[in-house]
C-alpha positions, 0 to 999 in steps of 0.5 A, spaced: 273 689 827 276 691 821 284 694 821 281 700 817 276 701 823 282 700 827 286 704 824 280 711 824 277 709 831 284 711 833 285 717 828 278 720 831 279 719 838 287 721 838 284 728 834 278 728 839 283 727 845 288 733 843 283 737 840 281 744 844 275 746 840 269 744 840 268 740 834 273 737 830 274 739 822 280 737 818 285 741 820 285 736 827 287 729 822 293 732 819 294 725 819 290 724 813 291 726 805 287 730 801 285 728 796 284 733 790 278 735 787 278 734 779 273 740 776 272 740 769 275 738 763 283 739 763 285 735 758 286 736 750 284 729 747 281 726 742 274 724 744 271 721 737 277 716 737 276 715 745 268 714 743 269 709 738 274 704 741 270 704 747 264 703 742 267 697 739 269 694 746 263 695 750 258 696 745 253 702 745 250 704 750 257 707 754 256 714 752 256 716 760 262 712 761 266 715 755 264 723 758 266 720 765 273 719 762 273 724 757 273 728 764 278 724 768 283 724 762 290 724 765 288 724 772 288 716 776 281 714 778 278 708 781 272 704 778 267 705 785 268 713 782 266 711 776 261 707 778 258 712 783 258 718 778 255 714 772 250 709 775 253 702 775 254 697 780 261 697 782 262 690 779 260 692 772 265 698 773 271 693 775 269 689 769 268 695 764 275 698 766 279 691 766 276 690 758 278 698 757 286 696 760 287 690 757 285 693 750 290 698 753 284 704 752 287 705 760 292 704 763 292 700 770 297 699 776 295 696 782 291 690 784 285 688 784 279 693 788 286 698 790 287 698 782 287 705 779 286 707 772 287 713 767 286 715 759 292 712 755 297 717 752 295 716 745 288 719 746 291 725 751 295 730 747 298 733 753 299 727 757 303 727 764 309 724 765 309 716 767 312 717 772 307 722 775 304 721 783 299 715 782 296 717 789 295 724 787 288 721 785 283 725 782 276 725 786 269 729 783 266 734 787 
């Protein structure tokens, strides 16, 4: 059994345990983060600017991928949410996303399947600071 099993078994039968209702909700796991929900477009970008490098680096075909960013803008994502909403594997997203960040198209932080990512600044017009919260991620409703 897997930590991370470990560690949810645990959160589940201590909520379980403690809880006096009937059925557990997510006000018995304070314990958990939650994660804000990304709606919409909230970014002023440059999406023909965007289109084009990740047209040069990827080639054509990646139109789903540039709206998904479009979308994302500022807001850190993962490659699985990526991959999740536009249909690919989670491998070809991994390496999509890793060509994007080294032609610094995105910047990246973190390590390997627990890398994040986001637009880079010069496509965003009113970009956030860098010293924002990673871990505020976004996630797609």
């Amino acid at each position: 059994m897997s930590a991370s099993f470990r560690q949810l078994k645990h959160v589940v039968e201590h909520a379980f345990i403690h809880s006096q209702d009937e059925w557990l909700e997510a006000r018995h796991f304070p314990m958990l983060k939650t994660v804000q929900v990304f709606s919409g477009n909230q970014a002023n970008l440059d999406f023909s600017a965007l289109n084009v490098d990740i047209t040069r680096i990827l080639g054509t075909g990646n139109g789903g991928l540039a709206k998904f960013l479009a979308q994302m803008g500022a807001v850190w994502f993962t490659s699985s949410s990526v991959a999740e909403q536009i249909a690919m594997s989670d491998a070809s997203a991994r390496s999509k996303l890793r060509h994007l960040a080294e032609q610094e198209v995105l910047e990246s932080t973190g390590e390997r399947r627990g890398r994040r990512y986001r637009l880079a600044p010069r496509y965003i017009l009113d970009f956030p600071p860098k010293n924002s919260d990673i871990n505020s991620l976004g996630g797609l409703g």
